[in-house]
N, C-alpha and C positions, 0 to 999 in steps of 0.2 A: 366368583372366581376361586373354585376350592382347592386349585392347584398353587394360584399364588398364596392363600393361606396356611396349604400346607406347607411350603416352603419356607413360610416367615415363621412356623412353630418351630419347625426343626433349627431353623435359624438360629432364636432366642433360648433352644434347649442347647444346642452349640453353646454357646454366649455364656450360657449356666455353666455348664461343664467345664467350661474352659478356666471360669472366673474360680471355680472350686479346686481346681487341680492347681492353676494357682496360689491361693490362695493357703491351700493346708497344707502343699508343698514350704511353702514361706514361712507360715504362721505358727502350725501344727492342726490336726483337726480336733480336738478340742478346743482349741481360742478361739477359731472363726464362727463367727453365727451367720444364721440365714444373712440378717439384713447386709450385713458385708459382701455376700456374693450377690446378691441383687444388685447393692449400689457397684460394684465392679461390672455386672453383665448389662446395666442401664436398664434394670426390667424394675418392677416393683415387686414387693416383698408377698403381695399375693398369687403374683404371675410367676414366682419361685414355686409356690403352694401348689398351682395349678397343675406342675409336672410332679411335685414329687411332696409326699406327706412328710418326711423329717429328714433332718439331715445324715443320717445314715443312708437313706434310701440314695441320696447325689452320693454320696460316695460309694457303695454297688456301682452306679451308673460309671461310674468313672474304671471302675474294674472292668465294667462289661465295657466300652470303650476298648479299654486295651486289651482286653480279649479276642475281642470283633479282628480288630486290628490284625494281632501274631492269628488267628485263625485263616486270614485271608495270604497270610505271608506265609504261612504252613501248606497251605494248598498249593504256592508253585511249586514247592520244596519238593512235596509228593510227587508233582504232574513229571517230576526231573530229578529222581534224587540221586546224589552222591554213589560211585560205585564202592561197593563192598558196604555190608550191615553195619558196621559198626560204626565208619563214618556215616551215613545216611541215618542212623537215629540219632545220631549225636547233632548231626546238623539240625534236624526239628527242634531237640531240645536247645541247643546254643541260641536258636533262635527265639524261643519261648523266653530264656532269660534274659537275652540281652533289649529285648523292649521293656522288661520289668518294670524298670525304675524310671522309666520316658514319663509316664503318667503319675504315676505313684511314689511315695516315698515307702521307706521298711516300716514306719509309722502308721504309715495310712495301711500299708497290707497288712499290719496286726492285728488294727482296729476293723479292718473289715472282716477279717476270718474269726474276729471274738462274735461279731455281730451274728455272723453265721453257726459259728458253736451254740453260741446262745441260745439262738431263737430260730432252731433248723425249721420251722413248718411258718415262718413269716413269708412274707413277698420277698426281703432281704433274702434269709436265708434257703428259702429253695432259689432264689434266682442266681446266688453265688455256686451252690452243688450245679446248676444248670451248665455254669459257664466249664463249669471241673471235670461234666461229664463228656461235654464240647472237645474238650482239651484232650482226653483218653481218648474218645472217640478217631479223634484226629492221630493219636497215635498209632491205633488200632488199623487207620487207611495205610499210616506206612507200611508196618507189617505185611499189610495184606499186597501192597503194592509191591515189595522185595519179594514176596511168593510168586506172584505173578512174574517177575523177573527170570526166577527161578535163582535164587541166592539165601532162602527163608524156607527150610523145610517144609513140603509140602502136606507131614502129617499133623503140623503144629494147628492149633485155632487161635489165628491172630486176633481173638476178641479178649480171653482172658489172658493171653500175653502180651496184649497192649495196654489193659488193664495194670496189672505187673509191672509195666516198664513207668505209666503211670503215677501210679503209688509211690516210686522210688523216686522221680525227679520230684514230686509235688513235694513230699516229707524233706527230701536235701533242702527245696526251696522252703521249706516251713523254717527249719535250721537258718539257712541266711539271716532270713527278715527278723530274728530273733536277735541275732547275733549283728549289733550296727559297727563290727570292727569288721566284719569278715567282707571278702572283696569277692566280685564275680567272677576275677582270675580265679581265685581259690575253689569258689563254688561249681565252676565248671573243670578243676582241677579230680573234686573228688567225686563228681558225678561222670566225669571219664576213664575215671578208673572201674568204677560200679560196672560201669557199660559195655566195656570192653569186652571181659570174659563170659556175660551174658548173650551178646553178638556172636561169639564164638562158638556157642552151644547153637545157639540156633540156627546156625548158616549150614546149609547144604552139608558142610563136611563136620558139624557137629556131630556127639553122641545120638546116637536113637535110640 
């Protein structure tokens, strides 16, 4: 039965995940070791092995999780977005933020993006750029969707202006997770201000 199979792997990878996000949310991700999320997910400490080679690798996993996630809640946002550009980018990114810290702590996002600095041509680290290029990409459909609207300058290429807009919230977001006094009021405070006048240039009645 490879169906029930499958189901019982993704299961006990659930169970993983779950018991990790726990866990280094609580602990920190340095204090917890494997065996602690095994005995937490009720698997054994080899069947931990069996999805993922170290524990950096479960934590990516936990990134891509919430990535998967705001990607899938990015997508209605597009299918319907907000009138006028400048709310309608701002709504993606408010949304990109406000699931941030669901899975992760500012800890755990540090520790991932060093993993990634690190060792960019690991499994780790192309599989974090992967999620980063997900996430612009996704910005990039807004753009293209306010053109099609007819609100987004029709002479612009919304791939290096999604890029662009990109860059700007990811580096704010680097700022945060740096910073454990700063609040996502604030965060989304000075990346709407960023926004705004950039919106304004590119909308229909911007410069050309």
């Amino acid at each position: 039965m490879p169906g029930l199979r499958n189901k019982q792997k993704r299961a006990r990878e659930r169970r993983i995940l779950e018991a990790a996000v726990t866990k280094f949310r609580a602990e920190g991700y340095r204090a917890v070791r494997i065996e602690d999320l095994a005995e937490m997910a009720e698997v054994s400490v080899g069947t931990v092995y069996n999805y993922y080679r170290t524990k950096g690798d479960i934590l990516i996993a936990t990134v891509a999780m919430e990535v998967e996630e705001v990607l899938a809640s990015g997508a209605e946002i597009i299918a319907n977005p907000p009138r006028g550009v400048d709310d309608a980018i701002l709504s993606l990114i408010h949304q990109y933020y406000d699931h941030s810290l669901i899975y992760l702590t500012k800890e755990m996002w540090r520790t991932a993006m060093a993993l990634s600095i690190e060792s960019p041509d690991t499994p780790n680290g192309q599989r974090y750029s992967e999620l980063d290029q997900q996430l612009a990409g996704q910005v990039t459909e807004m753009i293209r969707a306010l053109q099609d609207r007819g609100e987004v300058r029709p002479d612009l290429d919304p791939a290096p202006l999604g890029q662009l807009i990109f860059n700007n919230l990811n580096q704010m977001f680097i700022e945060f997770v740096k910073d454990d006094e700063m609040t996502l009021d604030t965060l989304f405070d000075h990346v709407t201000a960023q926004t705004r006048p950039l919106a304004r240039l590119i909308g229909k009645g911007g410069a050309a």
